[in-house]
Backbone as JSON, one array per atom type, in Angstrom:
{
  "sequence": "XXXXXXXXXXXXXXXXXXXXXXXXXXXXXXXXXXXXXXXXXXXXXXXXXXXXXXXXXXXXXXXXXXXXXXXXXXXXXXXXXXXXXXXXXXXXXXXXXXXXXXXXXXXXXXXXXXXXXXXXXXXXXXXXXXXXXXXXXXXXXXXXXXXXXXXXXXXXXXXXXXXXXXXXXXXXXXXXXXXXXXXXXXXXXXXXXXXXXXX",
  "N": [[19.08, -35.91, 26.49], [16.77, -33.11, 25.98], [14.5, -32.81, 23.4], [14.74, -30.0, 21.37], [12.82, -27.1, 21.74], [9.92, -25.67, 19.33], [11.13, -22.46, 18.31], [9.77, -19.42, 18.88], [7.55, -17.84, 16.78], [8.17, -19.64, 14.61], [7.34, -21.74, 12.11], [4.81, -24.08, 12.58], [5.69, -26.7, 12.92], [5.68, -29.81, 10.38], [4.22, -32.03, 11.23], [2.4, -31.32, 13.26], [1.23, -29.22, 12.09], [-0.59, -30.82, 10.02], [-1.84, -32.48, 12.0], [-3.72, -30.7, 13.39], [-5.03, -29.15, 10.99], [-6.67, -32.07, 10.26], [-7.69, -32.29, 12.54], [-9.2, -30.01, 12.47], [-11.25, -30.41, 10.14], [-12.51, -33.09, 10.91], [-14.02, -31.97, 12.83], [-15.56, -29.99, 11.66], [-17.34, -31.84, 10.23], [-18.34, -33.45, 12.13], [-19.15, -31.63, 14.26], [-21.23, -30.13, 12.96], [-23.29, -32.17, 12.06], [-23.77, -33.24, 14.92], [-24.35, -30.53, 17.59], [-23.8, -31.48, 20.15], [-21.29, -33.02, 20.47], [-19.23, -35.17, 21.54], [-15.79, -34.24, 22.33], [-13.86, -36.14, 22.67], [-14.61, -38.1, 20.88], [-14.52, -36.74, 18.7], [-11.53, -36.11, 18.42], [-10.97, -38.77, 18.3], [-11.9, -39.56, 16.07], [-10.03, -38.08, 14.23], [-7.79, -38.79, 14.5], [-5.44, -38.55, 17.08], [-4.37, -38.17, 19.82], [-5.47, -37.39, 23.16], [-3.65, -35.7, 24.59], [-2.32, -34.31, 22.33], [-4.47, -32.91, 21.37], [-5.93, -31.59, 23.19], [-4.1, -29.97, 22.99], [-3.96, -27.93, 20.99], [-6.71, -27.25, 21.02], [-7.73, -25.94, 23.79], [-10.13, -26.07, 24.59], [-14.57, -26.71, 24.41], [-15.3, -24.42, 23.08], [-12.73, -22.75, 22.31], [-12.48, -24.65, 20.03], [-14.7, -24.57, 18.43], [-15.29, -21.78, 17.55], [-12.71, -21.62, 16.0], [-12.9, -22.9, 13.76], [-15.43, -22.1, 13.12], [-13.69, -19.64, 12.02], [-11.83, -20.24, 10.43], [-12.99, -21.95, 8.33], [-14.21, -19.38, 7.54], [-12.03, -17.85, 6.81], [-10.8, -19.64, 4.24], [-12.74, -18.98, 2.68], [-12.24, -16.29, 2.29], [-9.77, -16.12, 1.37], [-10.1, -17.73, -1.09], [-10.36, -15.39, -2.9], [-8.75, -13.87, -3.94], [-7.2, -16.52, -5.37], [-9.04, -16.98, -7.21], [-9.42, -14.55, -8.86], [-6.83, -14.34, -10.26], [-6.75, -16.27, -11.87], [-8.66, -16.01, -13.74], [-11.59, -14.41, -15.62], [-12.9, -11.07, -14.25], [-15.57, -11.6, -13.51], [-16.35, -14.08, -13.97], [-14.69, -15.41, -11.76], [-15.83, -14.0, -9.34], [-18.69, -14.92, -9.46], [-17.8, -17.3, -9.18], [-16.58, -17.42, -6.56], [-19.15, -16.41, -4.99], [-20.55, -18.7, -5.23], [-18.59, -20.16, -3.51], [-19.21, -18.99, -1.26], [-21.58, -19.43, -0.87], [-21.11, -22.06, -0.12], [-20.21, -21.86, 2.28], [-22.17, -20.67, 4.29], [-23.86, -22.8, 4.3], [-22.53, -24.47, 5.62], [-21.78, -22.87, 7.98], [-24.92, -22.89, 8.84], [-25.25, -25.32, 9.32], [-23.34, -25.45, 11.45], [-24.34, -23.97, 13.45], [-25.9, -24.71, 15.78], [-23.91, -25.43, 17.64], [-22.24, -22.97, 17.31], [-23.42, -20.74, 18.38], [-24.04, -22.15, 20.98], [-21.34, -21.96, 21.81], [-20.67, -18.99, 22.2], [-22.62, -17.63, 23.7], [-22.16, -17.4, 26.48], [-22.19, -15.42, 29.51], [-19.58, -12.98, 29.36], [-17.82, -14.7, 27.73], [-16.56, -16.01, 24.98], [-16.64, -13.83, 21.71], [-18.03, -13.91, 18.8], [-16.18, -14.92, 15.57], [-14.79, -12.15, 13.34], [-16.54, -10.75, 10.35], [-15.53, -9.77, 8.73], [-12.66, -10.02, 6.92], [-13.98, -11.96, 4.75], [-15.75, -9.52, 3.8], [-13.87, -8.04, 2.88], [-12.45, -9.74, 1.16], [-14.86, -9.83, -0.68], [-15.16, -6.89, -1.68], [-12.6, -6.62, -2.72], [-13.36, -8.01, -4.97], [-15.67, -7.1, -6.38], [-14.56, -4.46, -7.2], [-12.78, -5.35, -8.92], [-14.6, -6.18, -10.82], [-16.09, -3.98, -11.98], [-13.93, -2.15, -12.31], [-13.63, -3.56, -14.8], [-15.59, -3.1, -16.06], [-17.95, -5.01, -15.84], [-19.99, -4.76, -14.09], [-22.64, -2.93, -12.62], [-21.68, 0.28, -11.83], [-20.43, 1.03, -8.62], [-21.77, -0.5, -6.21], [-21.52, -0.82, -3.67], [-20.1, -3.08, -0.96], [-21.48, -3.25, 1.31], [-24.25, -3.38, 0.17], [-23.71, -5.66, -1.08], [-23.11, -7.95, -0.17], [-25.69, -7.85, 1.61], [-27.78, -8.28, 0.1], [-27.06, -10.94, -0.22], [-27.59, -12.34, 1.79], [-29.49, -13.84, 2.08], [-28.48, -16.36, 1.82], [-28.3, -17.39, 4.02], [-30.66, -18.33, 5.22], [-31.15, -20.7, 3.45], [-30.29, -22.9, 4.59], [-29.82, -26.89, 5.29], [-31.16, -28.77, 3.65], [-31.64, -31.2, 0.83], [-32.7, -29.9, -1.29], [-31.03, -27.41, -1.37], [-28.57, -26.84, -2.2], [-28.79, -26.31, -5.0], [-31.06, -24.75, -4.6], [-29.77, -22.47, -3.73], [-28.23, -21.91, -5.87], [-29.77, -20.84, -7.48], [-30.49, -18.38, -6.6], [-28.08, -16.85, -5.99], [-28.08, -16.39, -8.99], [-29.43, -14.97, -9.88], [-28.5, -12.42, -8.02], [-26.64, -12.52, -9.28], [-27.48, -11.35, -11.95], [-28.77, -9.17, -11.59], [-26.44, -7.51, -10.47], [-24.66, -7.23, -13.12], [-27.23, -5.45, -14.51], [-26.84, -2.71, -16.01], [-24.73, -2.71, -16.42], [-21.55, -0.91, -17.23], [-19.9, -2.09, -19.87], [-17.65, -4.91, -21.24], [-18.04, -8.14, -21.89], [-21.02, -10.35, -21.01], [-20.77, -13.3, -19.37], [-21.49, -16.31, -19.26]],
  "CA": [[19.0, -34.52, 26.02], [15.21, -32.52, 25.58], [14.64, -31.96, 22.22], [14.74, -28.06, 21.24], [10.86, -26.42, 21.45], [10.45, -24.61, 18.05], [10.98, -20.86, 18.6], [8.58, -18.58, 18.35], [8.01, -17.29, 15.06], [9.1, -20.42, 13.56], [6.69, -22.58, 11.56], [4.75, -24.83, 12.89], [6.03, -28.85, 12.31], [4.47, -30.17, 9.44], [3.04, -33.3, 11.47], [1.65, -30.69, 14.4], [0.45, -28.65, 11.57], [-1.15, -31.97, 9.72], [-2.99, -33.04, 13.04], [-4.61, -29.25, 13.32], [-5.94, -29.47, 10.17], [-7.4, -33.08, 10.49], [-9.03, -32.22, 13.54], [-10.76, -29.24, 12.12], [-11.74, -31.08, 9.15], [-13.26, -33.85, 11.35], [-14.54, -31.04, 13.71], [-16.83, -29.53, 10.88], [-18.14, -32.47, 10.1], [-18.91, -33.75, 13.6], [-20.29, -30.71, 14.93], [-22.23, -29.97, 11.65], [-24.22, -33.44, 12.32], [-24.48, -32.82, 16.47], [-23.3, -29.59, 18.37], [-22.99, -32.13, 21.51], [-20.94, -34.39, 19.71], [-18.21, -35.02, 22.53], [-14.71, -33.81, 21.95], [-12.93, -37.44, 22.55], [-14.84, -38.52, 19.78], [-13.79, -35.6, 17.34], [-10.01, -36.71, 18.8], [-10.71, -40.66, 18.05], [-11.78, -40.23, 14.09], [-8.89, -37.35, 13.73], [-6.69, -39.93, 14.84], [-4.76, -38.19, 17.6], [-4.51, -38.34, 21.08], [-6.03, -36.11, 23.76], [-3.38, -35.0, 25.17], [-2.23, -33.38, 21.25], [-6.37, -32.8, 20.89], [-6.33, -30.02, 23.7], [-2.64, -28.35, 23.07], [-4.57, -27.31, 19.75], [-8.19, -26.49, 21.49], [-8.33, -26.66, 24.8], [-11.73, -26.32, 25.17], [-15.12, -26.6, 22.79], [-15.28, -23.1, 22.8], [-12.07, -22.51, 20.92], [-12.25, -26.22, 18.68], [-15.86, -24.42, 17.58], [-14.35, -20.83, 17.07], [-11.66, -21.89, 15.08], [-13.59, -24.08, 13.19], [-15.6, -21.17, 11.77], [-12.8, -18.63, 11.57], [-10.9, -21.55, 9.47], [-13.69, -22.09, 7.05], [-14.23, -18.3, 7.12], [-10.62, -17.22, 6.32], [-10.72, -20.06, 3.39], [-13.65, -18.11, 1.57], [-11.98, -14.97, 2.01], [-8.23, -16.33, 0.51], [-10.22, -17.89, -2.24], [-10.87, -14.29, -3.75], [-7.63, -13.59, -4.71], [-7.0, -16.87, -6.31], [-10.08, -16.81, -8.53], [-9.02, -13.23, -9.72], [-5.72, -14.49, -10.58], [-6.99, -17.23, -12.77], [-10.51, -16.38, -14.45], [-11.76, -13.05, -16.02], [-13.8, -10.34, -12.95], [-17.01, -11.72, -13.17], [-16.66, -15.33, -13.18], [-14.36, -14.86, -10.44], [-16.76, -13.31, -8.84], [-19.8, -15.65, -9.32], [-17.39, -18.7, -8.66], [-16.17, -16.59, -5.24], [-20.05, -16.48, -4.46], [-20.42, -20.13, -5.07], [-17.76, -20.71, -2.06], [-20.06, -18.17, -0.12], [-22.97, -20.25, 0.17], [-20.85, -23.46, 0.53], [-19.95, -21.91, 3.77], [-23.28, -20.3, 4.65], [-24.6, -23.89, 4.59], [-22.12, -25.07, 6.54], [-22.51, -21.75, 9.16], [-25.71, -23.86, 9.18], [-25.27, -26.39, 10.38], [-22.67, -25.66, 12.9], [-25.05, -23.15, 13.76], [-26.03, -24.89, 17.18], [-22.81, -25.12, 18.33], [-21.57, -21.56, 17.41], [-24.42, -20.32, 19.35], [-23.59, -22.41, 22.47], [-19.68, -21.3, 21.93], [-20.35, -17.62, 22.26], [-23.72, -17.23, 23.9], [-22.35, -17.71, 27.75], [-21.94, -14.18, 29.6], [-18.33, -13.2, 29.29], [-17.6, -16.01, 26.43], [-15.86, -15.3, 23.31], [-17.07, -13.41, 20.47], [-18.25, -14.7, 17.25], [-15.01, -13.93, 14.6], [-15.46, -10.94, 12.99], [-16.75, -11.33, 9.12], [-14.43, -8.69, 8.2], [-11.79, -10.95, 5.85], [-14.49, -12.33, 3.58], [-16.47, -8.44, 3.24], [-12.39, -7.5, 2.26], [-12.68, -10.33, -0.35], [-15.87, -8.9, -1.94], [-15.12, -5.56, -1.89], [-11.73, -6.61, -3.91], [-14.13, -8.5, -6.56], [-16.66, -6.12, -7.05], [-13.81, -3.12, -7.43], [-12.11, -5.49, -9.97], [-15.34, -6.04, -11.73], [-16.17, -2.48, -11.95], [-12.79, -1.58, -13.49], [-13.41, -4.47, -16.06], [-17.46, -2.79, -16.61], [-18.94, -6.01, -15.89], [-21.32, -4.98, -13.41], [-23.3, -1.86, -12.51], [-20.97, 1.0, -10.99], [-21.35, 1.5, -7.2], [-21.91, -0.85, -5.54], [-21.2, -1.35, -2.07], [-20.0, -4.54, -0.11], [-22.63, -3.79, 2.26], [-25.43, -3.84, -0.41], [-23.95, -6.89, -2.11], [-23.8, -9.24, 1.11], [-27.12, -7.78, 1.88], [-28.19, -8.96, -1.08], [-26.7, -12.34, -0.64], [-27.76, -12.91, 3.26], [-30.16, -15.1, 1.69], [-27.76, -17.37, 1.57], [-27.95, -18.24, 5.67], [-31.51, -19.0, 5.21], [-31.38, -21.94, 2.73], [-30.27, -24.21, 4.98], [-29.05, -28.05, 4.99], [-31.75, -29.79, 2.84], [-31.17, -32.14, 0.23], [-32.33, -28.76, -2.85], [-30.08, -26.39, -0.72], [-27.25, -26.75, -3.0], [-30.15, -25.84, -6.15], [-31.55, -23.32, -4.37], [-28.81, -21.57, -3.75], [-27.58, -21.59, -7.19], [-30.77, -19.54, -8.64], [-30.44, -16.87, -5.98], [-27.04, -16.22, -6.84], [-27.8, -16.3, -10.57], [-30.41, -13.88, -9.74], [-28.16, -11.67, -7.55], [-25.53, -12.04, -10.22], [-28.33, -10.9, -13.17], [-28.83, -8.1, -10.66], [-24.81, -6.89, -10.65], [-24.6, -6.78, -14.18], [-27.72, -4.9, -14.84], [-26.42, -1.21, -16.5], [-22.99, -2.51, -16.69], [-20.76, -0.07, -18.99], [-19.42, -2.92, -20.92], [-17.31, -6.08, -20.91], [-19.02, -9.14, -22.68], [-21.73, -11.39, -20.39], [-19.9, -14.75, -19.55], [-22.24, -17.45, -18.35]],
  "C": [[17.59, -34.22, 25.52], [15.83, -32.2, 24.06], [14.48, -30.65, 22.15], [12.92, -28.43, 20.57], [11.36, -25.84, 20.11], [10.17, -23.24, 18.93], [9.98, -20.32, 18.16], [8.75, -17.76, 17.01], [8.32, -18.03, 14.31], [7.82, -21.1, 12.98], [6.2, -23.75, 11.86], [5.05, -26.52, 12.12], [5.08, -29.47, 12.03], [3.75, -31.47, 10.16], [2.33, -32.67, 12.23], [0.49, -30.39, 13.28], [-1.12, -29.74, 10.96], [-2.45, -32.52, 10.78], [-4.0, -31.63, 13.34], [-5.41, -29.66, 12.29], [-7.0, -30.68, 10.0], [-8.65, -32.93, 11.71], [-9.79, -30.89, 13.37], [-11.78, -29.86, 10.7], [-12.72, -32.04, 9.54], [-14.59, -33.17, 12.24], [-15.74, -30.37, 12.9], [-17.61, -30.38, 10.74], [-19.13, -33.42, 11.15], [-19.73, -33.36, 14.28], [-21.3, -30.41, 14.4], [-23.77, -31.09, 11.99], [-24.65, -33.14, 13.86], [-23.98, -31.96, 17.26], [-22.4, -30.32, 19.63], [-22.25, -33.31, 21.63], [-19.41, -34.18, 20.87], [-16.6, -34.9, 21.78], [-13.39, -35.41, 21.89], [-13.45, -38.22, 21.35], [-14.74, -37.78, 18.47], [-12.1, -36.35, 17.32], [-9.93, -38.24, 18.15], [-10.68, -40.8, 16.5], [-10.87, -39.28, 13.72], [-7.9, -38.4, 14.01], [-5.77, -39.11, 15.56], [-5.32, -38.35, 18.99], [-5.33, -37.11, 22.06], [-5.08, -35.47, 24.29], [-2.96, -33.38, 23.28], [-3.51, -32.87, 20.7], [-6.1, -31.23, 21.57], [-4.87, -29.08, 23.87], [-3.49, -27.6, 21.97], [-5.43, -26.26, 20.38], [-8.02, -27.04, 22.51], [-9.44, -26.77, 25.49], [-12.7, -26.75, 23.76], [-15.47, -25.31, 22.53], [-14.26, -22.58, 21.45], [-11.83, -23.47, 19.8], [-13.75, -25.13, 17.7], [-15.77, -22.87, 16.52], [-13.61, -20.73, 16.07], [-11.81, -22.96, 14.13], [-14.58, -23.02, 12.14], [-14.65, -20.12, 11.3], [-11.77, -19.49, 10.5], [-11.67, -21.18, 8.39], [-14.32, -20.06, 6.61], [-13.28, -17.4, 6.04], [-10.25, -17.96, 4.93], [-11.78, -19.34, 2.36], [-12.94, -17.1, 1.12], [-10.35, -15.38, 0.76], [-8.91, -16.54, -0.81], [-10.45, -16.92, -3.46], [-9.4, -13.85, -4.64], [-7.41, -14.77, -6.1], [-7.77, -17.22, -7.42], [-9.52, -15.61, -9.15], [-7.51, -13.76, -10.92], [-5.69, -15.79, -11.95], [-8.4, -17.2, -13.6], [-10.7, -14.86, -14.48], [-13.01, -12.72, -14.47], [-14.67, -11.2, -13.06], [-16.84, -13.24, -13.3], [-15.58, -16.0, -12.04], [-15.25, -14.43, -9.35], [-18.07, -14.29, -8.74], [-19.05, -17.26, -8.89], [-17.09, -18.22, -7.16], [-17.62, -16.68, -4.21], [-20.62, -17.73, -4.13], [-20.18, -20.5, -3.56], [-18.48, -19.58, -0.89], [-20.97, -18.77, 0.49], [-22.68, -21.71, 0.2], [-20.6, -23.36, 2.06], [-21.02, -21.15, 4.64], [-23.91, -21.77, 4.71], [-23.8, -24.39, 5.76], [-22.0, -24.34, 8.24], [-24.17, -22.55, 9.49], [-25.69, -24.5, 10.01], [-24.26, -26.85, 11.58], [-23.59, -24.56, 13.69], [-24.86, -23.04, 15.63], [-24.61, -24.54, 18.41], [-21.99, -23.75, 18.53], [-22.24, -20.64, 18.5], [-23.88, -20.8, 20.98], [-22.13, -21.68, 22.74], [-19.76, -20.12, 22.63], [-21.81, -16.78, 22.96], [-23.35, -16.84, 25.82], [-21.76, -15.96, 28.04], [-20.14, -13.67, 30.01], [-17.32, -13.74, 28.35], [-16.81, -14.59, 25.45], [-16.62, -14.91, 22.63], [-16.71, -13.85, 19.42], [-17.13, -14.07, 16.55], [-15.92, -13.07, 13.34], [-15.59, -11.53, 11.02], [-15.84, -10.61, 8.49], [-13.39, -9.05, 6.77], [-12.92, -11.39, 4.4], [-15.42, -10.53, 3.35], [-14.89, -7.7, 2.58], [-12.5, -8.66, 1.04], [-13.54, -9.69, -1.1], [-15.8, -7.79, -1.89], [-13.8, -5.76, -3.16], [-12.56, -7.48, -5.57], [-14.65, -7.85, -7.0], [-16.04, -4.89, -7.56], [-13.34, -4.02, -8.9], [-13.37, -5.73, -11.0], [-15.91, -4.87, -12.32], [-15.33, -1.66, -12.88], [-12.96, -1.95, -14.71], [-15.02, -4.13, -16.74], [-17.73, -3.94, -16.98], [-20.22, -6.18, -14.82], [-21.52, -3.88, -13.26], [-22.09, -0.98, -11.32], [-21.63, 0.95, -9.63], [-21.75, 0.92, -6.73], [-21.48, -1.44, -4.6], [-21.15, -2.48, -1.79], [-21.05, -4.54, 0.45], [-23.9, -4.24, 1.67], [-25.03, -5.02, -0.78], [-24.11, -7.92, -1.21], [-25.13, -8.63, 1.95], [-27.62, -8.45, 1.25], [-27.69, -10.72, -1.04], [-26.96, -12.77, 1.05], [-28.87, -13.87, 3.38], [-29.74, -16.47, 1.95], [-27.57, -18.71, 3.13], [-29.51, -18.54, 6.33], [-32.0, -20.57, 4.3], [-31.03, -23.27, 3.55], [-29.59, -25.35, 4.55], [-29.89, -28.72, 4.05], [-31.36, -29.96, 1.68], [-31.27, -30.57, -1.05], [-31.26, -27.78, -2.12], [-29.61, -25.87, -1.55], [-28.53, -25.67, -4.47], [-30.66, -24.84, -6.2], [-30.98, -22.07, -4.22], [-28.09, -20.99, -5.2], [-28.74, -20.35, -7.5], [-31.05, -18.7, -7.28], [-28.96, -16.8, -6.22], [-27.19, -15.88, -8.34], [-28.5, -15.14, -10.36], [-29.89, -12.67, -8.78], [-27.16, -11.46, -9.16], [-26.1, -11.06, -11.67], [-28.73, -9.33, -12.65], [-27.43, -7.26, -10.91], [-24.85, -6.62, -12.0], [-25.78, -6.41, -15.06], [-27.66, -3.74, -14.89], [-25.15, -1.47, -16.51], [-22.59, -1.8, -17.62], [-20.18, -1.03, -19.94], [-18.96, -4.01, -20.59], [-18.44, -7.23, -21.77], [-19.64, -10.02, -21.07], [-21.04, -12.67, -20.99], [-21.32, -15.53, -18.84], [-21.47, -18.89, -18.44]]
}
């Protein structure tokens, strides 16, 4: 007797799900180090087979894809649960934090995203859309809470923070990145109507 497929709509099975995640987890860090880092060797340190390698991705198009729309869609979720646990504004500067952990790592998959989506016809880069819906809900809730200067726009504030995809992989990265955020953040709450400065 075949076992029963899951139905559609149903939840994927926590060991399928389990091997997804492993192999994007290995997949960042693989491609991060060499875009032409071969796909049986992403499969060998995830510990799964090829044939369960390409039901996932069956190409490196969508393993590289879904590799930044992953670590994309984790920035953006994290906005809620900072709000939900920490007053607007350091919410908000911890939220930016996880911005330029994944602007470094947009880094250094760089090469590969490029090859992914460069061929004529190819897929398009995922849209940033989810994380500019996170900061628009931080900066509204900081706003309400007058901890930063009325009015300002998503688009000015990741303008203001597109810095963040020039710093790069080197060893101060992490350093450097901190004092341009502190210095965007000293920026936001300059004319705030009120609220106390948290550092």
């Amino acid at each position: 007797m075949q076992p029963k497929k899951d139905a559609p709509g149903t939840p994927r099975r926590s060991d399928a799900q389990r091997n997804r995640e492993r192999i994007l987890e290995v997949a960042l860090a693989e491609l991060t180090r060499d875009a032409d880092v071969p796909l049986s060797q992403i499969a060998k340190k995830a510990g799964v087979g090829q044939g369960t390698f390409y039901r996932n991705f069956p190409s490196r198009e969508a393993l590289v894809l879904e590799v930044y729309r992953h670590e994309m869609q984790q920035v953006a979720d994290s906005a809620g649960e900072l709000l939900r646990g920490r007053e607007p504004q350091r919410a908000l500067r911890a939220w930016m934090d996880h911005l330029a952990r994944f602007a470094m790592t947009k880094a250094g998959l760089a090469d590969a995203l490029r090859q992914a989506t460069s061929a004529p016809g190819g897929p398009a880069k995922p849209s940033p859309t989810p994380v500019a819906e996170a900061a628009e809900r931080l900066l509204r809730a900081n706003e309400e809470a007058g901890t930063i200067r009325p009015g300002v726009s998503v688009d000015d504030f990741m303008l203001a923070l597109s810095g963040l995809w020039q710093v790069g992989t080197h060893e101060d990265a992490h350093a450097r990145a901190t004092r341009l955020l502190d210095l965007v953040m000293d920026g936001l709450r300059a004319g705030a109507p009120g609220g106390p400065v948290l550092r």
